[in-house]
C-alpha positions as MATLAB code, in Angstrom:
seq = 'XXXXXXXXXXXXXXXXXXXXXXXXXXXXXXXXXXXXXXXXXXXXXXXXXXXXXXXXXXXXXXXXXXXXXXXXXXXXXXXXXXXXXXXXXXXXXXXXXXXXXXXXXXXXXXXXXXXXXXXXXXXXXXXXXXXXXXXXXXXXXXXXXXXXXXXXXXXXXXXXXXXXXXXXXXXXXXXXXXXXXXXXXXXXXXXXXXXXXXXXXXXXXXXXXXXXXXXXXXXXXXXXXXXXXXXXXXXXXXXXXXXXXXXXXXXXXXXXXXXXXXXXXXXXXXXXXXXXXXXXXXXXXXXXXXXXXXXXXXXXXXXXXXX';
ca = [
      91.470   40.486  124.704;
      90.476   41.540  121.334;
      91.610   39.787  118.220;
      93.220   43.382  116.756;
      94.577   41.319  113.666;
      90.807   40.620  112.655;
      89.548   43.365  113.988;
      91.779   45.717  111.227;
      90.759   43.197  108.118;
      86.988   43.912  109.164;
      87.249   47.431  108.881;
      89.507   47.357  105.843;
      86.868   45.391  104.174;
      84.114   47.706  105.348;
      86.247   50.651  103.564;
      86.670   48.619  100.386;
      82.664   47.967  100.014;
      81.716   49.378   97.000;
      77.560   48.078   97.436;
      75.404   48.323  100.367;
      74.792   44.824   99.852;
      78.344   43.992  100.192;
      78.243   45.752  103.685;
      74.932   44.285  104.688;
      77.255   40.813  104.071;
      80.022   41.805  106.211;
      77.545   43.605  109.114;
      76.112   40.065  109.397;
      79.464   38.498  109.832;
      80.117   40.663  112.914;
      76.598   40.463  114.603;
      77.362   36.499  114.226;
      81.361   36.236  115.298;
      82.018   39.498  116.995;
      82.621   39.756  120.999;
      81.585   42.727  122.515;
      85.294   44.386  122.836;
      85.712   43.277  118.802;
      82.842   45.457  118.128;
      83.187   48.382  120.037;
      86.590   48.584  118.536;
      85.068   48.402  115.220;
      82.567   50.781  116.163;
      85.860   53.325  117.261;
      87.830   52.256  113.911;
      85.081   53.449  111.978;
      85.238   56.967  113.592;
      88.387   57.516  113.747;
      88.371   56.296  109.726;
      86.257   58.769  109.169;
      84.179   56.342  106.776;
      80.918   57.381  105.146;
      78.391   54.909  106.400;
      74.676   54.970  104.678;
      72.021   55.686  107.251;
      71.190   52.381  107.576;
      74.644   51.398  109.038;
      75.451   54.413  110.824;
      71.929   54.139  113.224;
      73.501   50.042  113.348;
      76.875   52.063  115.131;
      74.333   53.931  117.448;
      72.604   50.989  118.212;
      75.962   48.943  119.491;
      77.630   51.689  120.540;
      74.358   52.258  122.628;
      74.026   48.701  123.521;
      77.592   48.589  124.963;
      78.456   51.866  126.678;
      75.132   53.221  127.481;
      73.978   54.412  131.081;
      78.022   54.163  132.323;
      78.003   50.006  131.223;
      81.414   48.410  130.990;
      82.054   46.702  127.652;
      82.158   42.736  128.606;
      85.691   41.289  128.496;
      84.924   38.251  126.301;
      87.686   37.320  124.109;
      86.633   34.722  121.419;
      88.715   31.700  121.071;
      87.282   29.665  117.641;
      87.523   25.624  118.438;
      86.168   24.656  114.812;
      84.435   25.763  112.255;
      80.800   25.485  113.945;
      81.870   26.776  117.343;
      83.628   29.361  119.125;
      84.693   29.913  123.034;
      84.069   33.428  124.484;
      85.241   33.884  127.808;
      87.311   36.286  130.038;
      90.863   35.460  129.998;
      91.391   33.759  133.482;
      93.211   30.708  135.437;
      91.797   28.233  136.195;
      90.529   28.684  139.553;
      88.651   32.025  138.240;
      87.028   29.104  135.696;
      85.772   26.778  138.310;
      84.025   29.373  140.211;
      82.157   29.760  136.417;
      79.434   28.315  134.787;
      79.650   27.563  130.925;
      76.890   28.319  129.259;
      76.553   25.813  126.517;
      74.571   27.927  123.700;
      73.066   26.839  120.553;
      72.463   29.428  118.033;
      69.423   29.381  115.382;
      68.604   29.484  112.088;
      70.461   32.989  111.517;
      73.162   31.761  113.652;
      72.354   34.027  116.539;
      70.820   34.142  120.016;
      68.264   36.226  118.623;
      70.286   39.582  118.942;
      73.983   39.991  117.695;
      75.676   38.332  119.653;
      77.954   40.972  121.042;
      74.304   42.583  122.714;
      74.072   39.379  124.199;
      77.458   38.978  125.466;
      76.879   42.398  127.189;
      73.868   41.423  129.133;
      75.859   38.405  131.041;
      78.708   39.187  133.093;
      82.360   37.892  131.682;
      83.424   37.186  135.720;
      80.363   34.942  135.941;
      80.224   32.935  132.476;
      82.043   31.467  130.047;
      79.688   30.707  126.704;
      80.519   27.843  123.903;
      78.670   29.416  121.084;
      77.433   26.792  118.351;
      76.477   27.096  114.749;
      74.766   25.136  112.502;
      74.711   27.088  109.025;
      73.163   23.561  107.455;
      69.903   24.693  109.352;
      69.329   21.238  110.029;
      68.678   21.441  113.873;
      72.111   20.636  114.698;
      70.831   16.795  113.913;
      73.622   16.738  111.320;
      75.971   17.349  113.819;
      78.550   20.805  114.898;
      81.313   20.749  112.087;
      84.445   20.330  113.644;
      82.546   18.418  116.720;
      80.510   15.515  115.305;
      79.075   14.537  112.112;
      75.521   14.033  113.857;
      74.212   15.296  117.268;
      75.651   12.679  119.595;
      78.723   12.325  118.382;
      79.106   16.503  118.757;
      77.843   16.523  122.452;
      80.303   13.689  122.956;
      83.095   16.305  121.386;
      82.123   18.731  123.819;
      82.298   16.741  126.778;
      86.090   16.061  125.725;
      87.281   19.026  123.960;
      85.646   21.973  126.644;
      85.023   19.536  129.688;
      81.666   21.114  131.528;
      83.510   19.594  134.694;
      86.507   22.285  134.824;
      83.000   24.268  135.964;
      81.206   25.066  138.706;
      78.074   24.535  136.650;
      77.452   24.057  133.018;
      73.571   24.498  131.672;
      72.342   24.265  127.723;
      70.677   27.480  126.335;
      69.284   27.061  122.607;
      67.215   29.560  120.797;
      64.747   28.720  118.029;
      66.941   25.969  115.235;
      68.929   25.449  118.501;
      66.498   24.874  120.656;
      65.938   21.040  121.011;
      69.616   20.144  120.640;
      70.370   22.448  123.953;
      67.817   20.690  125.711;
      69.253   16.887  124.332;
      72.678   18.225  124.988;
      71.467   18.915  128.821;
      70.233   15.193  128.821;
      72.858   13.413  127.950;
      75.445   15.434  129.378;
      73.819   15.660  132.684;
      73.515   19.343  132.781;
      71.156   20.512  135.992;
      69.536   22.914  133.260;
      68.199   23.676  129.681;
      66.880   26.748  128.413;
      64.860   26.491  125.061;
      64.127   30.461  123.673;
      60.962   29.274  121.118;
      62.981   26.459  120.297;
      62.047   23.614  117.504;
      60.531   20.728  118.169;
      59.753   16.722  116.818;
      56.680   18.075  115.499;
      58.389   21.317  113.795;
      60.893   19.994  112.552;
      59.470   16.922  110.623;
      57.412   18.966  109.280;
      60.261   21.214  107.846;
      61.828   20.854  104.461;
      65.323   19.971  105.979;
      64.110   17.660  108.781;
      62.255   15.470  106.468;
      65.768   13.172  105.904;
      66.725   13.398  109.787;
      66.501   10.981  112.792;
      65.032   12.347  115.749;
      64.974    9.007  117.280;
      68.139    9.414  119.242;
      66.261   12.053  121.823;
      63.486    9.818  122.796;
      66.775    7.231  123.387;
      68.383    9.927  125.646;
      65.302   10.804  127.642;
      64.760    7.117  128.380;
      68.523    6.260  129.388;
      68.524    9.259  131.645;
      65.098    8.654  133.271;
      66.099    9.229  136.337;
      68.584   12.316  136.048;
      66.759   14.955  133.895;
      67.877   18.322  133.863;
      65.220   20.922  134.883;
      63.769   22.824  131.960;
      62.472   26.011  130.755;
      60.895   26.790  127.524;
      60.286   30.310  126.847;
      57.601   31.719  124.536;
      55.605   35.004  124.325;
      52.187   34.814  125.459;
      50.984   35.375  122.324;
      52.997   33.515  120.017;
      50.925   30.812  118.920;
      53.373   28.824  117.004;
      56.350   28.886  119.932;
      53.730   27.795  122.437;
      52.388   24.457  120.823;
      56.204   24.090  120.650;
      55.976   24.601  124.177;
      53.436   22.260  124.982;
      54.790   19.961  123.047;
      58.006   19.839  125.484;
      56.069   19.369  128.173;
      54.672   16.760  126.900;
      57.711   14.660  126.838;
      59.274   15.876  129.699;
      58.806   17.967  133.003;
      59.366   21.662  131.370;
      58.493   25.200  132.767;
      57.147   27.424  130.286;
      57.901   30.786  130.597;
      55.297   33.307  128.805;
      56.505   37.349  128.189;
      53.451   38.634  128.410;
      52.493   40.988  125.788;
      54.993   39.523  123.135;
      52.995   38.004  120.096;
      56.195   37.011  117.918;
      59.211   34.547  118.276;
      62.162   37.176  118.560;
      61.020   37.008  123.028;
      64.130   38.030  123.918;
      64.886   40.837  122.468;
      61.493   42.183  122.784;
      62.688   41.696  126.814;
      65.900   43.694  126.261;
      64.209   46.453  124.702;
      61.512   46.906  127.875;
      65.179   46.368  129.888;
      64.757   43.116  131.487;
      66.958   41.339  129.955;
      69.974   41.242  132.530;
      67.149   39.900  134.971;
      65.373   37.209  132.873;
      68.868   35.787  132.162;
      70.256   35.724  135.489;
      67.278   33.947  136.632;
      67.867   31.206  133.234;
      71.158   31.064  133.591;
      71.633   31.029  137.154;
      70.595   28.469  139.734;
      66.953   30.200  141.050;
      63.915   28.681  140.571;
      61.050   29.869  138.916;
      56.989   28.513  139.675;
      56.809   24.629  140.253;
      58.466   22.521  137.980;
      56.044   21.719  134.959;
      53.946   24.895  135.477;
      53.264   28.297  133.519;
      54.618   31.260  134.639;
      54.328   34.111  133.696;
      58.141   36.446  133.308;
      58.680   40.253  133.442;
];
């Protein structure tokens, strides 16, 4: 289901740009919002427009275009539902015993409010039968600590809203997936809502983020709360880093530290954008099928190494 409606003001707003600045604005507005269907049909309005794109944007059509339909793929059914103002539902219309056979992924975008990749790409690599995703923001980039507008005015009090307003339990199975700024609330989120998973992509830390302009007013004491109320029921966790990104892996480490974590290394990756550096050697499909899904991967606490 695509939202047509928003679909039309996009593209007559791309026509009416008059800078390439004013595009770059409104490019970044559908990398963050758009579901895959929403951007292929922007991708077709533009054509049959016949707009004049600047280079720039018209390889950024190839590229989508590319990312959706290429090698015979079927564009991903999502159809995005926004909750609030910090959080969106994308999932494949359905009853609701095509839901409980799913599992919702509970995803927590970073700093640029993506999962490292527009988020249509993203949407294309998991199948719509298979997942529904709850897509968070936190423009503040304040780690989520100061809460999901619209859920919570601090991080508890949000994970509380999402246990009553999407209910994990209408699932099969619900896991926590956070990249980078969203990294350490997916993983608290997967605490306290029991979650049998959590997925950090080179996700902050205590460490990082007291050490970051914005976390110097926030209380990270609530985690260390969680982890010690839920002792006993801890979700298993994977933190993944490339092998030669220095910064993500004390981050790592420093998980580990506080609780039993698998860190995942992509070998030959040296920055903090791992996954899309995956997508583009074409294992992406596979490494999230094996986060997302229910397979296990090494011992629990070890290093292993992925793709």
């Amino acid at each position: 289901m695509i939202d047509r409606e928003w679909v039309g003001q996009v593209l007559d707003a791309l026509a009416r740009c008059a800078t390439q600045n004013q595009a770059n604005r409104l490019y970044i507005q559908i990398e963050v919002h758009a579901s895959p269907e929403e951007t292929a049909a922007i991708v077709d309005g533009v054509r049959a427009r016949r707009m004049t794109l600047d280079p720039l944007h018209q390889r950024w059509h190839a590229v989508m275009e590319h990312a959706l339909r290429g090698d015979g793929r079927t564009v991903q059914p999502y159809a995005r539902r926004p909750l609030c103002p910090g959080a969106s539902m994308y999932a494949a219309p359905a009853g609701e015993d095509a839901i409980a056979r799913r599992t919702l992924v509970i995803a927590f975008t970073g700093n640029a409010e993506r999962l490292m990749m527009p988020l249509a790409m993203f949407l294309q690599h998991c199948p719509a039968d298979a997942y529904d995703f709850l897509v968070l923001f936190d423009p503040t980039r304040r780690f989520y600590l100061g809460g999901v507008e619209g859920f919570g005015s601090d991080l508890p009090a949000s994970i509380a809203g999402i246990r009553e307003r999407v209910g994990p339990e209408r699932y099969r199975r619900a896991v926590a997936f956070g990249t980078s700024g969203g990294g350490l609330a997916a993983v608290w989120t997967a605490v306290e809502l029991g979650l049998p998973r959590a997925v950090s992509v080179g996700g902050a830390m205590q460490s990082t983020i007291a050490a970051s302009e914005r976390g110097q007013a926030l209380d990270l004491s609530g985690f260390g709360d969680a982890l010690a109320r839920h002792a006993h029921h801890l979700p298993e966790v994977f933190y993944l880093a490339g092998d030669g990104a220095e910064r993500d892996l004390r981050k790592g480490r420093e998980l580990q530290a506080v609780l039993p974590t698998t860190l995942l290394l992509v070998p030959g990756c040296t920055h903090h954008n791992t996954l899309f550096q995956v997508r583009e050697l074409g294992g992406l499909d596979r490494l999230l099928e094996v986060l997302l899904g229910e397979g296990r991967v090494g011992a629990l606490g070890s290093t292993v190494r992925v793709g």
